[in-house]
N, CA and C of each residue as an Amber inpcrd file, in Angstrom:
protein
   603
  76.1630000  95.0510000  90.6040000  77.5000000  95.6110000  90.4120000
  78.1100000  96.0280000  91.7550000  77.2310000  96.9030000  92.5470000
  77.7490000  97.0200000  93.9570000  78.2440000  95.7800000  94.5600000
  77.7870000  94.9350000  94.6580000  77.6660000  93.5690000  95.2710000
  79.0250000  92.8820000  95.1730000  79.3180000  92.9850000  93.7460000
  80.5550000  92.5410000  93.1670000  82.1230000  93.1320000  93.4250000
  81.6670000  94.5930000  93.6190000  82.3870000  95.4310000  94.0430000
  82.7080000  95.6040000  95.5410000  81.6960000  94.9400000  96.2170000
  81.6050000  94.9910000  98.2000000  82.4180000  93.9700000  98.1240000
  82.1120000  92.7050000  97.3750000  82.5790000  91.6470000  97.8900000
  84.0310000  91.6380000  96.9030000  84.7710000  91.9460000  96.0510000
  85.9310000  91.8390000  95.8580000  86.9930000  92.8360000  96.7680000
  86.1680000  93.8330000  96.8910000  86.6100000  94.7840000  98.4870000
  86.8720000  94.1530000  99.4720000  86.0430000  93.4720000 100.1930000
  86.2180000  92.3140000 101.0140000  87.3660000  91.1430000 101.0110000
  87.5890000  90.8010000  99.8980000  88.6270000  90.0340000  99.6490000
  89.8410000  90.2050000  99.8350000  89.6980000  91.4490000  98.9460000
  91.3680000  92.3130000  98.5880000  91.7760000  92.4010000 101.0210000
  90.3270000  92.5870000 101.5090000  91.0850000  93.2240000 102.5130000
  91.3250000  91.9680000 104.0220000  90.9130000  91.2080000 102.8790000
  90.7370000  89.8620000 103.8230000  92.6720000  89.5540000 103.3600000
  92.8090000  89.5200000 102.3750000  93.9220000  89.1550000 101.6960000
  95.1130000  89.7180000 102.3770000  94.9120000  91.1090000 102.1830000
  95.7520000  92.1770000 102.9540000  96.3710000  92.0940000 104.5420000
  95.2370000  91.5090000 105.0690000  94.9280000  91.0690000 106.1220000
  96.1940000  89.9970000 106.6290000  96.0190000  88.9990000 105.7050000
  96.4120000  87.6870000 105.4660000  98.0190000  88.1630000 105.9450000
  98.2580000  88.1290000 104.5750000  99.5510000  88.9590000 104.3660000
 100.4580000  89.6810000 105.9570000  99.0600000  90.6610000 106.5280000
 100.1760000  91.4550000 107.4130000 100.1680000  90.5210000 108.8660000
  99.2690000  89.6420000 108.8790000  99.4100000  88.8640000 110.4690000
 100.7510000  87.3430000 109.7400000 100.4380000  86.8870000 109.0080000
 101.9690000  86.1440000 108.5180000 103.0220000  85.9910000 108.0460000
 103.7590000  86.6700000 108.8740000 104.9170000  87.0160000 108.3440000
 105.6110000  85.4090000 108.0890000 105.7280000  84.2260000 108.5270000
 105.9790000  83.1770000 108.2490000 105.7260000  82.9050000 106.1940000
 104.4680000  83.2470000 106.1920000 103.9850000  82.8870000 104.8050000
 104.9400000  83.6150000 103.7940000 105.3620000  84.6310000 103.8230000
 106.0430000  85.1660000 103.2470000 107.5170000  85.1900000 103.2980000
 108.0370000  84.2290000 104.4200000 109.2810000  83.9000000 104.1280000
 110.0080000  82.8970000 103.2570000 111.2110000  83.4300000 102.4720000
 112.1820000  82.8710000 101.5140000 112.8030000  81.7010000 102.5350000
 112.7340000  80.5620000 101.3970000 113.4750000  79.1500000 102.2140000
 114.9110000  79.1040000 102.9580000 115.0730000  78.5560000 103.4720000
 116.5070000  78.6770000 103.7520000 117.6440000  77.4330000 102.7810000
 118.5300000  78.0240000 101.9740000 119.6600000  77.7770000 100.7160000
 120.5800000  77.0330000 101.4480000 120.8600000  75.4420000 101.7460000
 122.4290000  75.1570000 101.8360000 122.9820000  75.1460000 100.7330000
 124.5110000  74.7190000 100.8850000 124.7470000  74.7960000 102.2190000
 125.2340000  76.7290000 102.2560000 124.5070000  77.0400000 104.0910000
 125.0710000  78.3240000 104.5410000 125.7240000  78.0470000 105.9980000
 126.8490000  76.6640000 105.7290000 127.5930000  76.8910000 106.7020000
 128.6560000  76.3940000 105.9720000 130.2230000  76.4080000 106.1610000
 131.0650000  77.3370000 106.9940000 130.0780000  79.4840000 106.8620000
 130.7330000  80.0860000 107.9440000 130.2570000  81.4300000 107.8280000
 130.5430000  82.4310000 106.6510000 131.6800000  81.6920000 106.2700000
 132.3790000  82.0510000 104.3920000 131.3910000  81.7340000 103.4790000
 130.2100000  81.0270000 103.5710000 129.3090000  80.8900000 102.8070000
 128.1790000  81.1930000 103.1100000 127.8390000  82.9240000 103.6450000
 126.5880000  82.7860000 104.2680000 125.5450000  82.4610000 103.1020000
 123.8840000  82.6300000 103.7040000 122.8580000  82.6000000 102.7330000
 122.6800000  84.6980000 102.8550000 122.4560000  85.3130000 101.8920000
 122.0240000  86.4320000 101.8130000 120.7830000  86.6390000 101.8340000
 120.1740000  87.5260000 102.9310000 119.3920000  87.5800000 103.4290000
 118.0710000  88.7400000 102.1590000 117.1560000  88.6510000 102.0430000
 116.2200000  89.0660000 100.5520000 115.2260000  90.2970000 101.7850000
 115.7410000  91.2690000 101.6380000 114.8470000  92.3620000 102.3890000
 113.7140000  93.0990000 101.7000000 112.7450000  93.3950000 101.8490000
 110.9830000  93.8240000 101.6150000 110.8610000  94.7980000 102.5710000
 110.7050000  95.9140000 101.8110000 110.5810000  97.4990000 102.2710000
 109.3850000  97.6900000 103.0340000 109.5840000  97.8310000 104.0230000
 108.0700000  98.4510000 104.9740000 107.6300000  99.6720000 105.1630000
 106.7130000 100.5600000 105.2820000 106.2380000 101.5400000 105.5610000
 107.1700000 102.2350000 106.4480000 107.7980000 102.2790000 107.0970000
 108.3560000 103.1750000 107.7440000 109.8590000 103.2530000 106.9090000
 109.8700000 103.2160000 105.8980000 111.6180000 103.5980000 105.6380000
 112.5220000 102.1710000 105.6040000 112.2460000 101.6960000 106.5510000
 113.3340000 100.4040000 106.6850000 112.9070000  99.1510000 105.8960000
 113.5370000  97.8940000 105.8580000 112.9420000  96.8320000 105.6300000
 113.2980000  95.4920000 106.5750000 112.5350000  94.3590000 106.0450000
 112.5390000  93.1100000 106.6510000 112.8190000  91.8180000 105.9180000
 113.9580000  91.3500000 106.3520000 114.3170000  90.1910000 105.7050000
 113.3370000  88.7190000 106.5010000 112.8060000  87.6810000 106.0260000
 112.3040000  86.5240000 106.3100000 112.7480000  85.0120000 105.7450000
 113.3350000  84.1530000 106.8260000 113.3860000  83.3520000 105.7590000
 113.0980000  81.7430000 106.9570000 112.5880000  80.9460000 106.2850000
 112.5120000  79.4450000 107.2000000 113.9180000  78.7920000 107.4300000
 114.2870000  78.5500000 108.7060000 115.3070000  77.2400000 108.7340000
 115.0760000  76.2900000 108.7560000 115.9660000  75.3540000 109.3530000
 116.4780000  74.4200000 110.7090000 117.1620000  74.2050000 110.4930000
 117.6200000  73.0810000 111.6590000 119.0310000  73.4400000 112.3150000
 118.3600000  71.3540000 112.8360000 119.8700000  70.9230000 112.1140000
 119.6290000  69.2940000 112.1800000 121.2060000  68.9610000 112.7580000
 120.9810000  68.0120000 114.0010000 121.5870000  67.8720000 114.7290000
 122.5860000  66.4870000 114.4080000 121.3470000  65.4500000 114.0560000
 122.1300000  64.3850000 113.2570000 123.0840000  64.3670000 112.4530000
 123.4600000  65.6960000 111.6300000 124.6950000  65.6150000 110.8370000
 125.9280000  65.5200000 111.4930000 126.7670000  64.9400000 110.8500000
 128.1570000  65.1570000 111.4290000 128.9260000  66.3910000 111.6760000
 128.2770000  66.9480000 111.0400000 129.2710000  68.6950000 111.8560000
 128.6470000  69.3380000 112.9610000 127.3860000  68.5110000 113.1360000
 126.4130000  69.4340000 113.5320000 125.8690000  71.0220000 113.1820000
 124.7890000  70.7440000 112.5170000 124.4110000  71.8240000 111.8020000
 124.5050000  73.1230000 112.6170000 124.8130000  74.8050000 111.8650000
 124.9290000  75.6270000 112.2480000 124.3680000  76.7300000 110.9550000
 123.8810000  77.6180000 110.7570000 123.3830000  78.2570000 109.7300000
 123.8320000  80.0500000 110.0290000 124.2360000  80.2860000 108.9740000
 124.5580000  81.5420000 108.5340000 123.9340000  82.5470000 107.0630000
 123.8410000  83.4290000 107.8900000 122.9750000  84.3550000 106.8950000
 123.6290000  86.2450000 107.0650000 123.6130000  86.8480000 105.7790000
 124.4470000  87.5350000 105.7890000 123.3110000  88.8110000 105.1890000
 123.9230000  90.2070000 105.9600000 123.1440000  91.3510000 105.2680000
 124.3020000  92.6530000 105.2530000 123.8070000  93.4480000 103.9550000
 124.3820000  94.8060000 104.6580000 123.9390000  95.7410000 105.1750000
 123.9690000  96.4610000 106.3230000 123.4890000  97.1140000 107.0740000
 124.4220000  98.7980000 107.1700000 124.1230000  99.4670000 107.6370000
 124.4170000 100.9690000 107.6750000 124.6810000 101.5740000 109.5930000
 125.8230000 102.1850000 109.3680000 125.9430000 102.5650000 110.7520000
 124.6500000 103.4030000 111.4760000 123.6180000 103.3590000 112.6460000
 122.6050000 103.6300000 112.9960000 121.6640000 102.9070000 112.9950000
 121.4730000 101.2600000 112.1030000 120.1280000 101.0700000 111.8410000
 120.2390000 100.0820000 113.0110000 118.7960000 100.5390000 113.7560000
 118.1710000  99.8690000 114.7920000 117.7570000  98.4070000 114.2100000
 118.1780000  96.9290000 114.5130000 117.8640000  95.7510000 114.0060000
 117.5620000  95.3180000 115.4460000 116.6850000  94.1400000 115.0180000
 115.7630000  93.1920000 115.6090000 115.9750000  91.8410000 114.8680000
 117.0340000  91.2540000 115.4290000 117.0290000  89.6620000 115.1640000
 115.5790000  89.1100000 115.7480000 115.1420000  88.1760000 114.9110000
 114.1050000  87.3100000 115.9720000 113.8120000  85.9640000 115.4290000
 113.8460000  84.7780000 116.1200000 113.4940000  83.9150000 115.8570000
 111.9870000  83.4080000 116.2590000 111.2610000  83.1330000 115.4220000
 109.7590000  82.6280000 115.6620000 109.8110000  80.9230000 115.2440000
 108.6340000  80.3750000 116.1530000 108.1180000  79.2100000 115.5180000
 108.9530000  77.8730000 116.1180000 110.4660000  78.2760000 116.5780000
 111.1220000  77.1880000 117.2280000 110.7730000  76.0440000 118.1200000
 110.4030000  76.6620000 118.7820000 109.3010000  75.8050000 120.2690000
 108.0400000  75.9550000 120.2720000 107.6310000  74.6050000 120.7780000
 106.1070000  74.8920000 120.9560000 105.7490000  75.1040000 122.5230000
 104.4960000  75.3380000 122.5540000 103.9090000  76.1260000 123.7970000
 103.9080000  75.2060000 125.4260000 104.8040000  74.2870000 125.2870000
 104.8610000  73.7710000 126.7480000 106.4320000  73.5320000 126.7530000
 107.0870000  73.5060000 125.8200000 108.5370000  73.2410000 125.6990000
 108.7570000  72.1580000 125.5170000 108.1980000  71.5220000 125.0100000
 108.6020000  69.7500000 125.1060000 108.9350000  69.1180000 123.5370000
 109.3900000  70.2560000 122.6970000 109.5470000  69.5680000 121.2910000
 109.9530000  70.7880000 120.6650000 110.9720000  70.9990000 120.0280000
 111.1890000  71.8460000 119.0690000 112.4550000  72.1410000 118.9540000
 113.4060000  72.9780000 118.6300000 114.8440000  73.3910000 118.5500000
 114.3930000  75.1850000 119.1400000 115.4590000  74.9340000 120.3060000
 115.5610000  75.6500000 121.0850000 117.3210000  76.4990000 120.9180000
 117.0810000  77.8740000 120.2060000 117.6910000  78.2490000 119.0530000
 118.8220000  79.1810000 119.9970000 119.8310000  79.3190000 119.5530000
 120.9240000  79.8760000 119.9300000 121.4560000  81.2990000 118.4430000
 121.0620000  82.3770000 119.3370000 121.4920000  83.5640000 117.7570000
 122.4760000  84.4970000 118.2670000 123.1180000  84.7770000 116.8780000
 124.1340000  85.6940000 116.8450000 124.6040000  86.7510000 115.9700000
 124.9250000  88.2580000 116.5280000 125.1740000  88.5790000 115.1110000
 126.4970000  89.0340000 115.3220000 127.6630000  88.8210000 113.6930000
 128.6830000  89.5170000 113.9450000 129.1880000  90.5510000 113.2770000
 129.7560000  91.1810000 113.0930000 130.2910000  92.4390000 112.6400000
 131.2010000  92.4460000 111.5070000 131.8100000  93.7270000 111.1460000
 133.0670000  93.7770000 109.8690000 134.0370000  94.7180000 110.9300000
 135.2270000  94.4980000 109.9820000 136.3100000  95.2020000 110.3690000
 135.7130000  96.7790000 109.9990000 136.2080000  97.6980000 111.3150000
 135.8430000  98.5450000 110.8950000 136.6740000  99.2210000 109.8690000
 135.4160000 100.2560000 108.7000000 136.6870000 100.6560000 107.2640000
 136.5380000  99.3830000 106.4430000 135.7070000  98.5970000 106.7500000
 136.0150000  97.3550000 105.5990000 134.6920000  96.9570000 105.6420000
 134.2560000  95.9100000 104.6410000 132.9940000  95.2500000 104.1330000
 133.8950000  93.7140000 104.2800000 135.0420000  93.1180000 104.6530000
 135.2470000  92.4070000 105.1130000 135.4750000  91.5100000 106.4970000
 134.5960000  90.7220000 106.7920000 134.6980000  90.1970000 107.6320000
 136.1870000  89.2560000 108.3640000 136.2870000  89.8660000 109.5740000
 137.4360000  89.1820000 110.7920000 137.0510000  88.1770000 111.2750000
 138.1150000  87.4610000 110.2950000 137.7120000  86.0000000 110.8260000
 137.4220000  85.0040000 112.3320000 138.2110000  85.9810000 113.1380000
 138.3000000  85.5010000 114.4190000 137.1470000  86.3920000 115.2980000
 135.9580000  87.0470000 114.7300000 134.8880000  88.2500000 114.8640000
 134.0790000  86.9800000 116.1090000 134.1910000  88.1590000 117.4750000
 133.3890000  87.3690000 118.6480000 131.8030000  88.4260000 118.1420000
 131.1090000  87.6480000 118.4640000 129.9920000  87.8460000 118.4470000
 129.3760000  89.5310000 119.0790000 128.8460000  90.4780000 118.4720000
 128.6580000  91.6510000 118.7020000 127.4340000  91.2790000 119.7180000
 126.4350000  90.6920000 119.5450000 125.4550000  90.5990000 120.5110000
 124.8290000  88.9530000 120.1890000 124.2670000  88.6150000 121.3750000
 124.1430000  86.8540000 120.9020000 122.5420000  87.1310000 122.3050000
 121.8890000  85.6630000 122.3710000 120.5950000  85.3230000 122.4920000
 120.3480000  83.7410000 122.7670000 119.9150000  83.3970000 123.9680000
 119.3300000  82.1670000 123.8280000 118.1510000  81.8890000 124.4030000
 117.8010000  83.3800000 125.0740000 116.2100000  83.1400000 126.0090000
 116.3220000  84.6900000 125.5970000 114.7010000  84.3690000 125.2830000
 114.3090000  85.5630000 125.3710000 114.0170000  86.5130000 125.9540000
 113.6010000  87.9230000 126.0120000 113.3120000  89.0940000 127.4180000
 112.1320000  88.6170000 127.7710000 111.2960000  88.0910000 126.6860000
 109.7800000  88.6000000 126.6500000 108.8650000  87.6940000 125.2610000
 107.9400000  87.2400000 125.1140000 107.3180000  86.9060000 124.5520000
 106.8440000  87.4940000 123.4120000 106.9350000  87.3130000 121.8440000
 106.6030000  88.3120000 120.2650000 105.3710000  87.3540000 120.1300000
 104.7380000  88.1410000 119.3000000 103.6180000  87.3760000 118.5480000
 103.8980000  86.0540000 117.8360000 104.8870000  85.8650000 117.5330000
 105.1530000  84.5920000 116.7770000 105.7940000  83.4270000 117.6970000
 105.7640000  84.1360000 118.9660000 106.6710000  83.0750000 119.5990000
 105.6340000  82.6620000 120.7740000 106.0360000  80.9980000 121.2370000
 104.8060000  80.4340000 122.4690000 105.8680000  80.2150000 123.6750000
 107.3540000  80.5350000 123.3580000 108.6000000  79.9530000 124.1050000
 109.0890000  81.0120000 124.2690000 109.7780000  81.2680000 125.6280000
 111.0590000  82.1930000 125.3090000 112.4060000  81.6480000 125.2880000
 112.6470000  80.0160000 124.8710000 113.2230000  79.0890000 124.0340000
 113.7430000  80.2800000 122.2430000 112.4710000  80.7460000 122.0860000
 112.8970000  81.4710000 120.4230000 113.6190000  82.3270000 121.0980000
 114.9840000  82.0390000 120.7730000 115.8990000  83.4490000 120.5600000
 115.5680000  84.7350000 120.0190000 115.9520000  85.7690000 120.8390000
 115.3400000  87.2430000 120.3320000 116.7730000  88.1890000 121.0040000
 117.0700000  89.2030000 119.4850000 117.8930000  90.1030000 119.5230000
 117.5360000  91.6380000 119.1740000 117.0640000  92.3260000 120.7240000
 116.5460000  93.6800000 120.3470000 116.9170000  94.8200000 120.2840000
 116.5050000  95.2690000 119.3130000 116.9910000  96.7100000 119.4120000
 118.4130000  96.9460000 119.0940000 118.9530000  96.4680000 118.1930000
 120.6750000  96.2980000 118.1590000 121.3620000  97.0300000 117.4850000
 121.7820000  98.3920000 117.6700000 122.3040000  99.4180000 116.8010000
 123.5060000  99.2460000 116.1930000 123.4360000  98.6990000 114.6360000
 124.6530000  98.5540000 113.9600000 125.9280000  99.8010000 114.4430000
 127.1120000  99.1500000 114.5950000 128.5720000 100.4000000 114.6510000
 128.6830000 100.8680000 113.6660000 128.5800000 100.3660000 112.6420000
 129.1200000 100.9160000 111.4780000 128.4410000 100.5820000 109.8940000
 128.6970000 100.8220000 108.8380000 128.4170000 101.0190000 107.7030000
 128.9140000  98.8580000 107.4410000 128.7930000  98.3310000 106.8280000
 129.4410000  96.7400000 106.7210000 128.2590000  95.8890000 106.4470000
 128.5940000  94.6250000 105.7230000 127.9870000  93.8080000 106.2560000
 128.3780000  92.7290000 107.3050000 127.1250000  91.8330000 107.7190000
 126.7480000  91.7540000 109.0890000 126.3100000  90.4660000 108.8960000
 126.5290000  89.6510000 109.6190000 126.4180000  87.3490000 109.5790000
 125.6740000  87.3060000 110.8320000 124.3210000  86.5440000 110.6810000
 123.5070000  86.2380000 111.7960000 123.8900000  84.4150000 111.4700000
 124.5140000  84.2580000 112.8480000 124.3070000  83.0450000 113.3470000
 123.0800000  82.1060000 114.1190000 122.6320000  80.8780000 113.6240000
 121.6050000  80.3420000 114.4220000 122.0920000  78.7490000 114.2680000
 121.8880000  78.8410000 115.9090000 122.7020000  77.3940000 116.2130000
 121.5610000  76.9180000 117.0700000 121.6280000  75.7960000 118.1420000
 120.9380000  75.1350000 119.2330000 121.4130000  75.4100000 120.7440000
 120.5670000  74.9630000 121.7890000 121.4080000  74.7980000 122.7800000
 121.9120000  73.8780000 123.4350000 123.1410000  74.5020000 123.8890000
 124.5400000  73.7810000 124.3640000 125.5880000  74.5130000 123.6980000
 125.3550000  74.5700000 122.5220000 125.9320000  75.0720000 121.2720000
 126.2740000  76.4140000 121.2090000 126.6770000  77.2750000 122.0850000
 127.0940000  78.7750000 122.3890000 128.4670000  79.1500000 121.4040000
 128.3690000  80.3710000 120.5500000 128.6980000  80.5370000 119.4970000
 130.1550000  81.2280000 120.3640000 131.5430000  80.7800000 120.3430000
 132.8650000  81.1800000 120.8850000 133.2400000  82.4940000 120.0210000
 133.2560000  82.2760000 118.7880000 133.6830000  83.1640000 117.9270000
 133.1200000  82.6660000 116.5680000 133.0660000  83.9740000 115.6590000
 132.6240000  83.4830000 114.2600000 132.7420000  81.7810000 113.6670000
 134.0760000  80.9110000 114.0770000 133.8440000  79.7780000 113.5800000
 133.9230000  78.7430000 114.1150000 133.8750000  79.0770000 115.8160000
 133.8140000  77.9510000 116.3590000 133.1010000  78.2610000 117.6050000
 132.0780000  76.7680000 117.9440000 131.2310000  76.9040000 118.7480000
 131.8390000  76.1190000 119.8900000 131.2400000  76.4560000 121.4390000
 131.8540000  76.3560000 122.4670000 132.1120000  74.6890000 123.0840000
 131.0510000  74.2060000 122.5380000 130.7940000  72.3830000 122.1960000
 129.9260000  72.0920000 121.3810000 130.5560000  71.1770000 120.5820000
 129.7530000  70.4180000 119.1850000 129.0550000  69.4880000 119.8750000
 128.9630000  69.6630000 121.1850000 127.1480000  68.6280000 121.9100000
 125.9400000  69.2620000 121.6040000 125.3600000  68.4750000 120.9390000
 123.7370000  68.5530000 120.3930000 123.0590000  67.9980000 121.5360000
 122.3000000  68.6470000 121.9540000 121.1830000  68.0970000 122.8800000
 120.2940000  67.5240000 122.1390000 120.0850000  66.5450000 122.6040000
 119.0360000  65.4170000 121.5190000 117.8000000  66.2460000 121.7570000
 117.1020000  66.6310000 122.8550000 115.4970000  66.8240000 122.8190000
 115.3080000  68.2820000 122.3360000 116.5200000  68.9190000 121.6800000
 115.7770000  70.3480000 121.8820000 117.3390000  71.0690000 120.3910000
 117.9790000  70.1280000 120.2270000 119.2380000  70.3990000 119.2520000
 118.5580000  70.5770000 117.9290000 117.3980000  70.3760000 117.8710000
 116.7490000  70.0220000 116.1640000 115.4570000  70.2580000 115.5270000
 115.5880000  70.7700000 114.8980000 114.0270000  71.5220000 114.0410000
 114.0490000  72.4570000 113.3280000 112.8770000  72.8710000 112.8320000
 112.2830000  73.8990000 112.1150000 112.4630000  75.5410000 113.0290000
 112.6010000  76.8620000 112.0430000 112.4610000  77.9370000 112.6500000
 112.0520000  78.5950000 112.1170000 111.7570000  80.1410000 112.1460000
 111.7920000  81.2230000 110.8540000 112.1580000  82.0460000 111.7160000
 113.6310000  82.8040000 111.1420000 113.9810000  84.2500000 111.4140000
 114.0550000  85.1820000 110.7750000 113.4760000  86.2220000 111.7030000
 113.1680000  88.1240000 111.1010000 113.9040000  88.7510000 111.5490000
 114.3900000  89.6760000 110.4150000 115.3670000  90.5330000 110.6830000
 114.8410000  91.6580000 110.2480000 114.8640000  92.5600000 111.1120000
 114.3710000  94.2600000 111.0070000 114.7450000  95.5960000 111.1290000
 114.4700000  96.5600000 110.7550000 115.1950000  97.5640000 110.9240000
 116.4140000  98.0140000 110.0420000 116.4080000  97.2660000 108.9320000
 117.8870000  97.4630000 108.4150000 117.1290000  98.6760000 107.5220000
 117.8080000  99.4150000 107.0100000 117.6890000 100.4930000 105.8280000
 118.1830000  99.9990000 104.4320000 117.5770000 100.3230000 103.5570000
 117.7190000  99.6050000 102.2700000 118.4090000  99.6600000 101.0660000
 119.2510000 100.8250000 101.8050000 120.4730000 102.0120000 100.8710000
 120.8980000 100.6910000 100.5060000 121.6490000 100.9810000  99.1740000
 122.0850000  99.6210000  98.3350000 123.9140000 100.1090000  99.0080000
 124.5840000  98.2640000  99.1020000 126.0220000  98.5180000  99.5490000
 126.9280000  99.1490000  98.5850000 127.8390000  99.5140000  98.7790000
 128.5300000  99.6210000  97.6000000 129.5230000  98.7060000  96.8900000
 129.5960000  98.7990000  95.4040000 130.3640000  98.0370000  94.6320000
 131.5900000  97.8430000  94.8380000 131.8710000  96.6540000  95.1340000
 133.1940000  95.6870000  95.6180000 134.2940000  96.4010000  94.8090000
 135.4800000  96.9360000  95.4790000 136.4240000  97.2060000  93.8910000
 136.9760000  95.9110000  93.1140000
């Protein structure tokens, strides 16, 4: 009986385990279409131990299309909460293959839960400071430490490079770089607080 009991102990903490080093495994797919930015994907947040939570979800970002792909994802956030855009998994560890990610986040009118259409980018990313656990590139875009202004929700942009985000709906050139415009990603978003928004009138 001990035995049975050591070793399902073991499991549960092997499991547990599992769970807290992959955050990949536990991310929600990414929904087209979430481009134009009028259609973001809404981002599915999972409460963490400290108060806040974390949204996860897989992209990419495909260059071959005719609009050239661009992806949008949308949260509501609260004036104060410390967020952490991050992109993992984009590039691999010598740089020679992957989509080399361009991020952005933008804002609401302040007093409103509606977004300005002509909204320049509150903080944007295409190299990173520094190297995360999930990342072998500093190719993965990373946005730290980013203290929401206000109470609203909030559109994370993820594009490629070349592809530098002008304003909410238009990017600075629709040139795709062939070796590095296209692939797979997963971005984390952190720090948001989980107070529910309020009801639209």
């Amino acid at each position: 009986m001990k035995n049975k009991l050591y070793m399902r102990s073991a499991m549960l903490t092997v499991f547990l385990a599992t769970l807290v080093a992959s955050r990949v495994a536990l991310a929600d797919p990414e929904v087209e279409p979430n481009d134009p930015y009028t259609s973001p994907q809404a981002l599915v947040f999972v409460p963490q131990t400290d108060g806040t939570a974390t949204a996860t979800v897989n992209g990419s970002i495909d260059c071959s299309v005719a609009h050239s792909d661009v992806d949008y994802y949308s949260f509501y956030g609260h004036a104060g909460d410390i967020v952490t855009l991050d992109i993992d998994g984009g590039m691999n560890a010598d740089s020679s293959a992957g989509v080399w990610t361009v991020l952005a986040i933008f804002g609401t009118q302040i007093g409103s839960t509606q977004l300005a259409p002509t909204t320049i980018p509150l903080a944007y990313n295409y190299i990173a400071s520094s190297l995360d656990s999930g990342s072998v590139s500093l190719q993965d875009a990373r946005i730290d430490a980013f203290p929401l202004p206000t109470d609203g929700t909030y559109i994370v942009g993820v594009s490629s490079v070349n592809r530098l985000f002008n304003d909410i709906d238009h990017l600075l050139t629709l040139t795709c770089d062939p070796s590095y415009g296209s692939g797979s990603y997963t971005l984390i978003v952190s720090g948001v607080h989980p107070a529910s928004a309020p009801t639209p009138p």
